[in-house]
Biotite code that builds the C-alpha atoms (Angstrom):
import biotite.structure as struc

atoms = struc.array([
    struc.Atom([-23.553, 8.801, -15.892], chain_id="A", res_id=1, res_name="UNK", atom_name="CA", element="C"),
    struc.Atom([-22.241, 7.249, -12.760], chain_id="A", res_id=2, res_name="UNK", atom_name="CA", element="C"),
    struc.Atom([-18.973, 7.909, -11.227], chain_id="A", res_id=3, res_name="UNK", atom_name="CA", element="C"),
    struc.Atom([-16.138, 5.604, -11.394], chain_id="A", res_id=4, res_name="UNK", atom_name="CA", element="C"),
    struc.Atom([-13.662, 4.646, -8.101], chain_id="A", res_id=5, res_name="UNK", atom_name="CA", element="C"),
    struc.Atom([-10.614, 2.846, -9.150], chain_id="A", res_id=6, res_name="UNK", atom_name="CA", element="C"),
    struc.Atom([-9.173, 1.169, -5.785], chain_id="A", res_id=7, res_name="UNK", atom_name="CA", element="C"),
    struc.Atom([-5.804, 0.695, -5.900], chain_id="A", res_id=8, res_name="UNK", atom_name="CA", element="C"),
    struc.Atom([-4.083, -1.715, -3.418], chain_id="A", res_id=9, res_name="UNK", atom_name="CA", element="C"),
    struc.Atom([-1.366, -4.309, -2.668], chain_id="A", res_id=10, res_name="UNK", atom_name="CA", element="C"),
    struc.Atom([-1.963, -6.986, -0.012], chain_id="A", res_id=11, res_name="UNK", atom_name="CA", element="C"),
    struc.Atom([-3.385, -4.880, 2.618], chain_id="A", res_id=12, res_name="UNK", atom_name="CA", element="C"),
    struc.Atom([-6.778, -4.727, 0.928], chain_id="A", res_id=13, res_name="UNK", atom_name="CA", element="C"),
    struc.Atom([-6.507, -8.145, -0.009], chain_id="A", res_id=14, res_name="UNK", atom_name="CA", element="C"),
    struc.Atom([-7.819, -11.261, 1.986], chain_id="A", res_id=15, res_name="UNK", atom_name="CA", element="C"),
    struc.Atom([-5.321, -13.265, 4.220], chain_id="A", res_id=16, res_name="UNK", atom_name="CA", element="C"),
    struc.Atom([-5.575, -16.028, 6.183], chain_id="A", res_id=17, res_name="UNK", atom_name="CA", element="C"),
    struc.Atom([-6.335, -14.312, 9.409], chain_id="A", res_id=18, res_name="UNK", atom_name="CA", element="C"),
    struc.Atom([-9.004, -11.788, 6.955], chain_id="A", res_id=19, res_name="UNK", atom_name="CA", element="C"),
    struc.Atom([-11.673, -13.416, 5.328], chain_id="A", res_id=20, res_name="UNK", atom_name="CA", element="C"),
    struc.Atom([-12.700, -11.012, 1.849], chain_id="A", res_id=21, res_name="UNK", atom_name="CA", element="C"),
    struc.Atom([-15.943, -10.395, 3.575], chain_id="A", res_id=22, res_name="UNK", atom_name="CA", element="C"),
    struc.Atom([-14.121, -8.727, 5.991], chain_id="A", res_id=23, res_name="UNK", atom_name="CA", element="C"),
    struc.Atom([-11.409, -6.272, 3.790], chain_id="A", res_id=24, res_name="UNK", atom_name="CA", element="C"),
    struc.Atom([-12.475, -2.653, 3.679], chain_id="A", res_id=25, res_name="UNK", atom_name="CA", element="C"),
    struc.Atom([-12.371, -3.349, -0.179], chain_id="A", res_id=26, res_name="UNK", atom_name="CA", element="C"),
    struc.Atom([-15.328, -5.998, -0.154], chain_id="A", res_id=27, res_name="UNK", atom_name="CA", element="C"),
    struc.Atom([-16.913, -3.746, 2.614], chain_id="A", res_id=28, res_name="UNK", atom_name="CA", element="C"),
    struc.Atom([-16.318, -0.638, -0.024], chain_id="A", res_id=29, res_name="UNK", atom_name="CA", element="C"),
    struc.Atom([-17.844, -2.735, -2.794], chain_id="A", res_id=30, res_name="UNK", atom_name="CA", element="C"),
    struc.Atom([-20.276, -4.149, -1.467], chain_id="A", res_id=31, res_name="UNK", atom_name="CA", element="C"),
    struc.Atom([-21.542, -0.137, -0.061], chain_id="A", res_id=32, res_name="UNK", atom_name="CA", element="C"),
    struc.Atom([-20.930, 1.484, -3.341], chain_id="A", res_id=33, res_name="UNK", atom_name="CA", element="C"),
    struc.Atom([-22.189, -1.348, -5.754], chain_id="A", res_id=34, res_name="UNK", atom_name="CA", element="C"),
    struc.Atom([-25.400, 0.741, -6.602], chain_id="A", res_id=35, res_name="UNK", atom_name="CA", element="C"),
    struc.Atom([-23.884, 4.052, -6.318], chain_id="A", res_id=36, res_name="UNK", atom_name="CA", element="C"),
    struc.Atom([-20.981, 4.054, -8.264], chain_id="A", res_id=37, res_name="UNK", atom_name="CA", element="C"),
    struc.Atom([-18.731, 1.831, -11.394], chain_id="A", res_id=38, res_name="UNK", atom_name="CA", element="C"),
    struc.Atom([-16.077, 0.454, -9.040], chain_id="A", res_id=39, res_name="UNK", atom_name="CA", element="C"),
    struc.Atom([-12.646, -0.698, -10.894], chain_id="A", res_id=40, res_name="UNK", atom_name="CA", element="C"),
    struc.Atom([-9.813, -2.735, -8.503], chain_id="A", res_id=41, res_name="UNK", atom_name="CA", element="C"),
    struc.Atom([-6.234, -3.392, -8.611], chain_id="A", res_id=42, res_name="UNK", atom_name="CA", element="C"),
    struc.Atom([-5.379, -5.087, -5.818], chain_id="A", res_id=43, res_name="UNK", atom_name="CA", element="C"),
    struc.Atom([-1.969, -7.076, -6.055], chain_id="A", res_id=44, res_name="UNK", atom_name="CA", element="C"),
    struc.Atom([-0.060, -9.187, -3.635], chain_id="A", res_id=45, res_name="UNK", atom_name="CA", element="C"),
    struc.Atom([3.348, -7.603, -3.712], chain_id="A", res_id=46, res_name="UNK", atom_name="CA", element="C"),
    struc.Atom([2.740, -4.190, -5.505], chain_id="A", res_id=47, res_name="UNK", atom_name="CA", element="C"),
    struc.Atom([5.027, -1.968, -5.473], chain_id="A", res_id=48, res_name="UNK", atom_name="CA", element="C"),
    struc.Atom([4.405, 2.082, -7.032], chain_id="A", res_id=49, res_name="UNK", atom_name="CA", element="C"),
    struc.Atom([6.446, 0.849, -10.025], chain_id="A", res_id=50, res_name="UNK", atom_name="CA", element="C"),
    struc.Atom([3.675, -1.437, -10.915], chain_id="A", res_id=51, res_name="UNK", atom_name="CA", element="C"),
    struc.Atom([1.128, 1.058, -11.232], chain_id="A", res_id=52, res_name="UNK", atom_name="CA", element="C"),
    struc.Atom([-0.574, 0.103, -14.764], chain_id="A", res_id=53, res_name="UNK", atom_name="CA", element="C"),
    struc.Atom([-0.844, 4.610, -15.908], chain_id="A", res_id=54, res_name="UNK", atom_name="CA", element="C"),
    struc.Atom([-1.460, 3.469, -19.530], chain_id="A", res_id=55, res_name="UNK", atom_name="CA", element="C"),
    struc.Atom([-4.554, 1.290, -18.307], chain_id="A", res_id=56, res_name="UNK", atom_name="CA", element="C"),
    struc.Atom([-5.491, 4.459, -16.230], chain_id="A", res_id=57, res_name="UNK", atom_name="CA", element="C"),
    struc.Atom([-5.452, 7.240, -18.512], chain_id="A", res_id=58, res_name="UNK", atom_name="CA", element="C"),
    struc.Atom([-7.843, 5.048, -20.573], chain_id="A", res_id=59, res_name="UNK", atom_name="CA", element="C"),
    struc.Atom([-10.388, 4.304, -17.741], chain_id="A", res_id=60, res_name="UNK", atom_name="CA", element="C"),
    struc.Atom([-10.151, 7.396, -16.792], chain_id="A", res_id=61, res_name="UNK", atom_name="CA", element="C"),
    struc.Atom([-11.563, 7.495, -13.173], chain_id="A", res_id=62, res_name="UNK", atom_name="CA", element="C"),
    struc.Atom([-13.546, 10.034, -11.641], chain_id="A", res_id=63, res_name="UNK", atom_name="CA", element="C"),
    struc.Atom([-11.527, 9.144, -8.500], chain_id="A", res_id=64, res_name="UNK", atom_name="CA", element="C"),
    struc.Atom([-8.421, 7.038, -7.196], chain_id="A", res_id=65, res_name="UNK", atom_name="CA", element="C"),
    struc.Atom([-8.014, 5.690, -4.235], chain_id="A", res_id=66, res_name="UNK", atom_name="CA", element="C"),
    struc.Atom([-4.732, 4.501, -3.732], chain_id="A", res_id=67, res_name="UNK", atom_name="CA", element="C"),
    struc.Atom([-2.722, 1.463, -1.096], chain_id="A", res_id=68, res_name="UNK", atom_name="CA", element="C"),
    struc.Atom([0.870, 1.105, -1.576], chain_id="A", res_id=69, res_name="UNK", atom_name="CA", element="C"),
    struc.Atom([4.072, 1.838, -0.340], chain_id="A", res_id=70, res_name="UNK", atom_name="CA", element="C"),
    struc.Atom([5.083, -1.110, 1.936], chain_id="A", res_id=71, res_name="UNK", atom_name="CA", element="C"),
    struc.Atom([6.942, -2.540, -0.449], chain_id="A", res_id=72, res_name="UNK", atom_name="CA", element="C"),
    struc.Atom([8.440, 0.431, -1.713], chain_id="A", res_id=73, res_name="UNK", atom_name="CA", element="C"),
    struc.Atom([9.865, 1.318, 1.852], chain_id="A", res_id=74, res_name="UNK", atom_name="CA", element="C"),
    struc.Atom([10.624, -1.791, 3.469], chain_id="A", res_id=75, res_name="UNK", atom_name="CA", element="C"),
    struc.Atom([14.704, -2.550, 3.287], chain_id="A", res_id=76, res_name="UNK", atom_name="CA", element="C"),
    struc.Atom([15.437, -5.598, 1.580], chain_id="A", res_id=77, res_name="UNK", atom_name="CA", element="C"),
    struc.Atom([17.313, -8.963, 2.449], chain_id="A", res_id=78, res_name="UNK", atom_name="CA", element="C"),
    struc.Atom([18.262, -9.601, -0.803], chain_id="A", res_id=79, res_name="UNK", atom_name="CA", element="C"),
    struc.Atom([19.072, -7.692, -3.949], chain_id="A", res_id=80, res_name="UNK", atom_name="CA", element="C"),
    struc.Atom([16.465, -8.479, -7.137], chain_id="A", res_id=81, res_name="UNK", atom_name="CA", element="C"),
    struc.Atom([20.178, -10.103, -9.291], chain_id="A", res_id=82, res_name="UNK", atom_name="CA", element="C"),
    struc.Atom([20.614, -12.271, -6.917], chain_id="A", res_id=83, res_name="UNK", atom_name="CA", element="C"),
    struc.Atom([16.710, -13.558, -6.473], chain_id="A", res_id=84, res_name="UNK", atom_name="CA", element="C"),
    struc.Atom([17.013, -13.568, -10.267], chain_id="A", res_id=85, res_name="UNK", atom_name="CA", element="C"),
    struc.Atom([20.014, -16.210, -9.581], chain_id="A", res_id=86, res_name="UNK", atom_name="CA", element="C"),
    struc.Atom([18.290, -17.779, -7.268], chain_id="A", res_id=87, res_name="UNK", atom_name="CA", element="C"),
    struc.Atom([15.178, -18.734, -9.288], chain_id="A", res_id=88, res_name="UNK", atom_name="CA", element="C"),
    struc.Atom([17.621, -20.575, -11.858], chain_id="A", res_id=89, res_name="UNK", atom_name="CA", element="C"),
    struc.Atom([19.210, -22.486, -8.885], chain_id="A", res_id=90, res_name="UNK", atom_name="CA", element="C"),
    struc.Atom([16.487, -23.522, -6.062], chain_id="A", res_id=91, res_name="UNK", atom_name="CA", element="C"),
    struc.Atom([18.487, -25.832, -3.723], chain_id="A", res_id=92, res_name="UNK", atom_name="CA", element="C"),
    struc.Atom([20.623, -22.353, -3.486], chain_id="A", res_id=93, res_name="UNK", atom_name="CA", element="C"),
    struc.Atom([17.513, -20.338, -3.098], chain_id="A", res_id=94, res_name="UNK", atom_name="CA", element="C"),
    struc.Atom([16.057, -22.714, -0.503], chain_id="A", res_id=95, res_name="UNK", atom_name="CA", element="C"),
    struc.Atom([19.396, -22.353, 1.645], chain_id="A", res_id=96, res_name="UNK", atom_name="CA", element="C"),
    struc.Atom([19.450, -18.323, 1.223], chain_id="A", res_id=97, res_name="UNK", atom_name="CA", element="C"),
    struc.Atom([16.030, -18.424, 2.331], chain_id="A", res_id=98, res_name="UNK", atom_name="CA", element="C"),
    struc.Atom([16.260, -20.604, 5.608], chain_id="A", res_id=99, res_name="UNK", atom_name="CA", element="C"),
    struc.Atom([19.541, -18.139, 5.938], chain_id="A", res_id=100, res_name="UNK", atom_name="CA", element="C"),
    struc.Atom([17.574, -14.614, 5.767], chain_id="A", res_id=101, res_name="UNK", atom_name="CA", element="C"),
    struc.Atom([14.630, -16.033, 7.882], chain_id="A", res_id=102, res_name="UNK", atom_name="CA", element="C"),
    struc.Atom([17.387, -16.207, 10.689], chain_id="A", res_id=103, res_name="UNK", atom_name="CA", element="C"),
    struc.Atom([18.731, -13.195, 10.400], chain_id="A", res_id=104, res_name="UNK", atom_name="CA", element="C"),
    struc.Atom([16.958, -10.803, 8.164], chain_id="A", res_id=105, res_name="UNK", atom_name="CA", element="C"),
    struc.Atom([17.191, -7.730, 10.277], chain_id="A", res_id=106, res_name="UNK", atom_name="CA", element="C"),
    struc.Atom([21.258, -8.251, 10.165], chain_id="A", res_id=107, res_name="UNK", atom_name="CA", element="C"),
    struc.Atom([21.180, -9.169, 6.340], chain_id="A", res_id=108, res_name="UNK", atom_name="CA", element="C"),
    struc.Atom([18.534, -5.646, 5.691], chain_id="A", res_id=109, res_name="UNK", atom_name="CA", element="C"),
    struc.Atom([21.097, -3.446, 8.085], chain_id="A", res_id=110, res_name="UNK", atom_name="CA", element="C"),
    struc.Atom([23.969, -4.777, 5.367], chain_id="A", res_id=111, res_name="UNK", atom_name="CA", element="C"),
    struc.Atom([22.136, -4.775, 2.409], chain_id="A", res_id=112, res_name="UNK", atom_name="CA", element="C"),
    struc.Atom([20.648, -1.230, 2.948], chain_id="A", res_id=113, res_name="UNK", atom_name="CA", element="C"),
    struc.Atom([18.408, -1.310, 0.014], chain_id="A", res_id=114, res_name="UNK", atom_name="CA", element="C"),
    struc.Atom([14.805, -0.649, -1.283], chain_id="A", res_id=115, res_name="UNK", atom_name="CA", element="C"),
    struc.Atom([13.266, -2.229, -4.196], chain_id="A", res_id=116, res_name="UNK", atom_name="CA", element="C"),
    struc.Atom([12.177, 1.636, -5.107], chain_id="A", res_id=117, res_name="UNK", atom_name="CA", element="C"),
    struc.Atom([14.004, 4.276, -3.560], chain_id="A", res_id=118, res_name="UNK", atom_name="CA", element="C"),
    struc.Atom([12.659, 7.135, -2.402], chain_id="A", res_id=119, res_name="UNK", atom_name="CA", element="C"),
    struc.Atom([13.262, 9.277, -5.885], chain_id="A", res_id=120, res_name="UNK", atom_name="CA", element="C"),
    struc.Atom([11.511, 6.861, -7.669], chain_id="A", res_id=121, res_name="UNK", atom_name="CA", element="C"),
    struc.Atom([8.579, 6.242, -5.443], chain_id="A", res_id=122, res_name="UNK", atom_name="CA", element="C"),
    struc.Atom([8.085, 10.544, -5.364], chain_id="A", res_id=123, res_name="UNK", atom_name="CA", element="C"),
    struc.Atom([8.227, 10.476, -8.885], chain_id="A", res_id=124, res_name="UNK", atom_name="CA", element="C"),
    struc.Atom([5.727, 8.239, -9.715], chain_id="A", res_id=125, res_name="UNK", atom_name="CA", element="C"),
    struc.Atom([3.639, 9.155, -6.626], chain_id="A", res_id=126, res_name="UNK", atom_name="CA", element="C"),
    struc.Atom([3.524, 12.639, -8.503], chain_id="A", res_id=127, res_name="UNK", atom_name="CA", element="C"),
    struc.Atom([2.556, 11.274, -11.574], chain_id="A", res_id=128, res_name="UNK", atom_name="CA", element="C"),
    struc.Atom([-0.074, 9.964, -9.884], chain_id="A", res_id=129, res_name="UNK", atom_name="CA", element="C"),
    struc.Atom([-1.521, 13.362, -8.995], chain_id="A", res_id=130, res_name="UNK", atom_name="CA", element="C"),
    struc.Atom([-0.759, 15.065, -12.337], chain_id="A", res_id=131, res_name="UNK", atom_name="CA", element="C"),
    struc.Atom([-3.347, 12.961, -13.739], chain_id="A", res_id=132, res_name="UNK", atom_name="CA", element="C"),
    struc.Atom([-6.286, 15.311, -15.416], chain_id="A", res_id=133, res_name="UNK", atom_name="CA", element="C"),
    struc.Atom([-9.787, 15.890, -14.015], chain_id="A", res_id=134, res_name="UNK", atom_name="CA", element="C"),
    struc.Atom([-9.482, 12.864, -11.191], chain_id="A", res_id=135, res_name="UNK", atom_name="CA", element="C"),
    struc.Atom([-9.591, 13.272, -7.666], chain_id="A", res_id=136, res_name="UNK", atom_name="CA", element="C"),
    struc.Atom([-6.767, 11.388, -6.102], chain_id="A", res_id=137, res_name="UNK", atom_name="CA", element="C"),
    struc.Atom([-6.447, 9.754, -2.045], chain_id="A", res_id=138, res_name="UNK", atom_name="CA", element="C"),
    struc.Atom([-3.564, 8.318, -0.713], chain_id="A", res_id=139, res_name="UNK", atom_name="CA", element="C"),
    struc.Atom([-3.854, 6.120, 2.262], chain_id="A", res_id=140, res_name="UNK", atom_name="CA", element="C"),
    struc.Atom([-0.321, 6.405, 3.735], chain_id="A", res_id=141, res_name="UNK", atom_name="CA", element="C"),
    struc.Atom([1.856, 3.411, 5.008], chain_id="A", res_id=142, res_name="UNK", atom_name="CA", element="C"),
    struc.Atom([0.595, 1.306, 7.807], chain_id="A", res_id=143, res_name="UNK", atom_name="CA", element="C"),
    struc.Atom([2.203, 2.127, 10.872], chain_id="A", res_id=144, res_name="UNK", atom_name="CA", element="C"),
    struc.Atom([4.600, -1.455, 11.805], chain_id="A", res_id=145, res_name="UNK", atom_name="CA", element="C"),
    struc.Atom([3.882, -3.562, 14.387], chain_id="A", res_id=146, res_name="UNK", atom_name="CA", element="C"),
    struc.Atom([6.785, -5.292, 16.287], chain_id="A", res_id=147, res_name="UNK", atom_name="CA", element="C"),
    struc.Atom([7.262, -7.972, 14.533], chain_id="A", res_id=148, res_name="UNK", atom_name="CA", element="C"),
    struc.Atom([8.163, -5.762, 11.713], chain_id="A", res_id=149, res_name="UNK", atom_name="CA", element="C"),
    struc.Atom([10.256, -3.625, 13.423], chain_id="A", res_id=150, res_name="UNK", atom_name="CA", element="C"),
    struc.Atom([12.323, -6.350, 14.967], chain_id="A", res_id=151, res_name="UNK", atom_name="CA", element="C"),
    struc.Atom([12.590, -8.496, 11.255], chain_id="A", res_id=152, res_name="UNK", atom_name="CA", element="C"),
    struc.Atom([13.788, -5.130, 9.476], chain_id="A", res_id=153, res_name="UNK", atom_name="CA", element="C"),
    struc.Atom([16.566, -2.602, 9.895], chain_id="A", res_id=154, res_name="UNK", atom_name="CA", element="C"),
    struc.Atom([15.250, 1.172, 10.041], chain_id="A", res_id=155, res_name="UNK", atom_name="CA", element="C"),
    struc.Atom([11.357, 0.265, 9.068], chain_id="A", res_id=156, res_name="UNK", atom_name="CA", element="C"),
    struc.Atom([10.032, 2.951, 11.317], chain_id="A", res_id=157, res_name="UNK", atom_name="CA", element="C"),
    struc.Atom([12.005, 5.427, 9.420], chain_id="A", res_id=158, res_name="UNK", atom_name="CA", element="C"),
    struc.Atom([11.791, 4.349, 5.749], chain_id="A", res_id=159, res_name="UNK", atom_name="CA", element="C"),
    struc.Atom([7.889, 4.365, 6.519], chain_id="A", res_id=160, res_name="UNK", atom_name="CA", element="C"),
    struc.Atom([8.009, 7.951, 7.543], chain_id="A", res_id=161, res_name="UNK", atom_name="CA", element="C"),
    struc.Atom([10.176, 8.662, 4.917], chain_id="A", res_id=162, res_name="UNK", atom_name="CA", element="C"),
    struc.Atom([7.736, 7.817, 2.361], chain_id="A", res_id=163, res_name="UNK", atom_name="CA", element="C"),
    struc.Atom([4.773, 8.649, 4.116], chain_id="A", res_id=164, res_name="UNK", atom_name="CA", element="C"),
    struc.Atom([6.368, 12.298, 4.208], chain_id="A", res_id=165, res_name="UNK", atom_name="CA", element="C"),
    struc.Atom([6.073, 11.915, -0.237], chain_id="A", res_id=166, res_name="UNK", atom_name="CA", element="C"),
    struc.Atom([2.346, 11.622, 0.095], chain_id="A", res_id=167, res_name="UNK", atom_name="CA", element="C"),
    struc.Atom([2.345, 14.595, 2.688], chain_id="A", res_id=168, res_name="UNK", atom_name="CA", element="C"),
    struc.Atom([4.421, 16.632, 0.443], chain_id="A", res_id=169, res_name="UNK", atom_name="CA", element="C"),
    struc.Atom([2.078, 16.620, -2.648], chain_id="A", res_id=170, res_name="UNK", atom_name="CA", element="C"),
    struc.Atom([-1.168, 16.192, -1.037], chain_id="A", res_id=171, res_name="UNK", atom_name="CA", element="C"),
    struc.Atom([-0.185, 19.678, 0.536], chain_id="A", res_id=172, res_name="UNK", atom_name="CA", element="C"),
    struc.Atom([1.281, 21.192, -3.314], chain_id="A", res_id=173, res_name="UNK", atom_name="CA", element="C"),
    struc.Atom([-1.542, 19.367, -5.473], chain_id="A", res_id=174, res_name="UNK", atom_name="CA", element="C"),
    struc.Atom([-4.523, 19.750, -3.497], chain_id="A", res_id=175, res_name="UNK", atom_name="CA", element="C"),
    struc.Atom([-4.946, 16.139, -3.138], chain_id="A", res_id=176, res_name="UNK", atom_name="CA", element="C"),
    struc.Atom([-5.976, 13.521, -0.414], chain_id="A", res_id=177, res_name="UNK", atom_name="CA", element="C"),
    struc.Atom([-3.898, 11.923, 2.255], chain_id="A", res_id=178, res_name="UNK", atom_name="CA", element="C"),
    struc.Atom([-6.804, 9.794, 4.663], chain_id="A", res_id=179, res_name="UNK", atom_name="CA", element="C"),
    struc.Atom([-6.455, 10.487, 8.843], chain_id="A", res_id=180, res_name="UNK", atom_name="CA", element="C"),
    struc.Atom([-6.767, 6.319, 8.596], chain_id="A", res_id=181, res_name="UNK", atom_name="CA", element="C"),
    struc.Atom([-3.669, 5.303, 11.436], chain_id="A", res_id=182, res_name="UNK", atom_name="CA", element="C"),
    struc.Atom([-4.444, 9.061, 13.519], chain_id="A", res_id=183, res_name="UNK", atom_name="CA", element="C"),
    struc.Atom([-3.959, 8.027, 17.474], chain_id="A", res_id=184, res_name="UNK", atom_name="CA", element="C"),
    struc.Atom([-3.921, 3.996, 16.550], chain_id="A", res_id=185, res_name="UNK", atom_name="CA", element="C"),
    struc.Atom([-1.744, 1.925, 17.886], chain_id="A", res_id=186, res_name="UNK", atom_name="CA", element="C"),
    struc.Atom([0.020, -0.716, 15.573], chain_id="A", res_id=187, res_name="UNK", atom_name="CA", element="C"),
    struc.Atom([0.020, -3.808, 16.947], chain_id="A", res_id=188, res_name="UNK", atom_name="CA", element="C"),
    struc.Atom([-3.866, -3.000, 17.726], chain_id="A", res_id=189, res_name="UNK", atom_name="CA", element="C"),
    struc.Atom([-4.548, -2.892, 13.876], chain_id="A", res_id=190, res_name="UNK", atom_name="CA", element="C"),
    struc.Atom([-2.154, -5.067, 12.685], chain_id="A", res_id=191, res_name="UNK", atom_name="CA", element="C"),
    struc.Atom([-1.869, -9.102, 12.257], chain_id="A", res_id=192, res_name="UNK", atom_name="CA", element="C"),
    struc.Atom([0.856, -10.231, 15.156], chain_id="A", res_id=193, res_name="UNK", atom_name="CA", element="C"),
    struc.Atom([2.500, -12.476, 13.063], chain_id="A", res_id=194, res_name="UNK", atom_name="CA", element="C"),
    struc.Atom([3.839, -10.149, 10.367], chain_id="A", res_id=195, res_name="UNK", atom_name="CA", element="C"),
    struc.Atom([3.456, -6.923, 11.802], chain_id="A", res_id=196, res_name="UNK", atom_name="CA", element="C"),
    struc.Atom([2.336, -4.868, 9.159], chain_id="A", res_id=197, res_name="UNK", atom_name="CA", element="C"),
    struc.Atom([-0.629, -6.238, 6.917], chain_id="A", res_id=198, res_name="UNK", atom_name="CA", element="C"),
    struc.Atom([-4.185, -5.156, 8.426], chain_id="A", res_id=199, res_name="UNK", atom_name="CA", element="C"),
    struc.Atom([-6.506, -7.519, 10.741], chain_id="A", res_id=200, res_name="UNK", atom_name="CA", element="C"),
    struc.Atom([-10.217, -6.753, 11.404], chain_id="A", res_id=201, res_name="UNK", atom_name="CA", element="C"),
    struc.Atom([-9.631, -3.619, 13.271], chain_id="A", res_id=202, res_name="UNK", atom_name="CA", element="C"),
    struc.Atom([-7.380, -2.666, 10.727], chain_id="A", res_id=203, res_name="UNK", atom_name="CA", element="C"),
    struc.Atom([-9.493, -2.627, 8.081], chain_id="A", res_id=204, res_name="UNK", atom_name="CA", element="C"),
    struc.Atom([-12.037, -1.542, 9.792], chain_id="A", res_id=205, res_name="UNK", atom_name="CA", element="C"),
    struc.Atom([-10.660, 2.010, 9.853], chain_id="A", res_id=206, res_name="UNK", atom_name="CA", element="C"),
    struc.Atom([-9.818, 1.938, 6.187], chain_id="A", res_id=207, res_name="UNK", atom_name="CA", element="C"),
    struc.Atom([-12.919, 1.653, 5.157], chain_id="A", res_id=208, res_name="UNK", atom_name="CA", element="C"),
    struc.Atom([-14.120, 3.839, 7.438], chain_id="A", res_id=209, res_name="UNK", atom_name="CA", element="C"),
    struc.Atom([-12.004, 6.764, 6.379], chain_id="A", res_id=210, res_name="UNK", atom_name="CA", element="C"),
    struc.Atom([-12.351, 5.893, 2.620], chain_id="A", res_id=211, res_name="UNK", atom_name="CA", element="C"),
    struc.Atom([-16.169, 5.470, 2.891], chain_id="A", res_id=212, res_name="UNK", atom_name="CA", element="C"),
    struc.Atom([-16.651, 9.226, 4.774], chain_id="A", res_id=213, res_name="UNK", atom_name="CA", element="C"),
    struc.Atom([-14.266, 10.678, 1.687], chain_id="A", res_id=214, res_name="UNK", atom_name="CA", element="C"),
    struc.Atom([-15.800, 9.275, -1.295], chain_id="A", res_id=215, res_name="UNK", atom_name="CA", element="C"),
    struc.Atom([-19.521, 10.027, 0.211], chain_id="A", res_id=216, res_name="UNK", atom_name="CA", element="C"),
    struc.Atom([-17.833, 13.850, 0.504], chain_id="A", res_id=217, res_name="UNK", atom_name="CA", element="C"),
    struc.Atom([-16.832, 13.478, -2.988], chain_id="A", res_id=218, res_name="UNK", atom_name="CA", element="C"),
    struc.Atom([-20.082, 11.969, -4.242], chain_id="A", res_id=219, res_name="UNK", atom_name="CA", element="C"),
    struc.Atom([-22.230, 14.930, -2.704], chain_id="A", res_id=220, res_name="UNK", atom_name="CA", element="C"),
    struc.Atom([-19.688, 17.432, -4.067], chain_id="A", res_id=221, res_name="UNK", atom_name="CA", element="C"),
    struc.Atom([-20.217, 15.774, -7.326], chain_id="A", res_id=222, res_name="UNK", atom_name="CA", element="C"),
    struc.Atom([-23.884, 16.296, -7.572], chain_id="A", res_id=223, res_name="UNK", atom_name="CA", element="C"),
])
């Protein structure tokens, strides 16, 4: 029976402007594996470790799990989720909040000081992401940000260390996978300029790189 790979991603796997899909390390990953192994994505704009869909996952039941998130865990936010709730009812509001934050979104994520998931959260469900039975699990941590990043949002170097540190933690406890992917890279070098943090060419070049030498590991272990 062959082996199934569930790929779990937000945008950085996904295709951008700047990326074509031919050129994402999950297309490149697909498109190696296709006669090797059952491949399974998720790959979501915008996901966030509270979206992970475990129900769908203990049914699939995966061999392996590779796993792309945490961005949006760890960035601070501009604005709290009540008020974007608000803001959806009233749009001429929205619209003004929005030109507001794009001016000064580092100030308003210094006074907000908040995360969409904070850190307890994300380690919780980070560990129940290991705890699952008979599957071998790989995190890919947090892409180091570029400067754009770093000059758009208060503390981002830290928070990204911060939760980078969760997938250190219980790769070390659970005897699970955290990918050398960012080892002696520069950011801006692998990132797009004009967001600072989602992955150009290079980028995802070294993704699939590192994911491609750990599942054929796996595979031949496998055997």
């Amino acid at each position: 029976m062959q082996k199934r790979i569930l790929i779990i991603t937000d945008s950085l796997g996904c295709p951008r402007q700047q990326v074509p899909p031919s050129e994402t390390w999950t297309e490149k990953f697909m498109s190696k594996y296709k006669e090797k192994v059952l491949v399974y994505t998720y790959c979501v704009y915008g996901l966030r470790s509270t979206d992970i869909p475990f129900n769908w996952i203990y049914n699939l039941k995966p061999d392996i799990i590779v796993c792309q998130f945490g961005i949006c865990d760890a960035c601070r936010r501009a604005c709290p989720e009540t008020l974007l709730k608000v803001f959806e009812r009233f749009r001429k509001i929205g619209k003004l909040y929005q030109h507001f934050a794009s001016k000064y979104h580092f100030y308003l994520t210094k006074i907000w000081n908040m995360h969409y998931t904070d850190i307890g959260t994300f380690e919780d469900l980070v560990k129940k992401l290991c705890l699952i039975h008979k599957t071998h699990i790989a995190f890919i941590p947090i892409a180091p940000p570029g400067d754009y990043l770093i000059r758009k949002t208060y503390g981002v170097v830290s928070d990204v260390k911060e939760y980078n540190h969760i997938f250190l933690k219980f790769s070390k406890r659970y005897n699970v996978s955290l990918l050398p992917v960012y080892d002696g890279v520069k950011a801006d070098d692998i990132v797009i300029s004009e967001d600072g943090h989602h992955l150009n060419e290079k980028g995802n070049e070294s993704v699939y790189n590192a994911v491609s030498k750990y599942i054929d590991e796996q595979i031949c272990s496998m055997v």
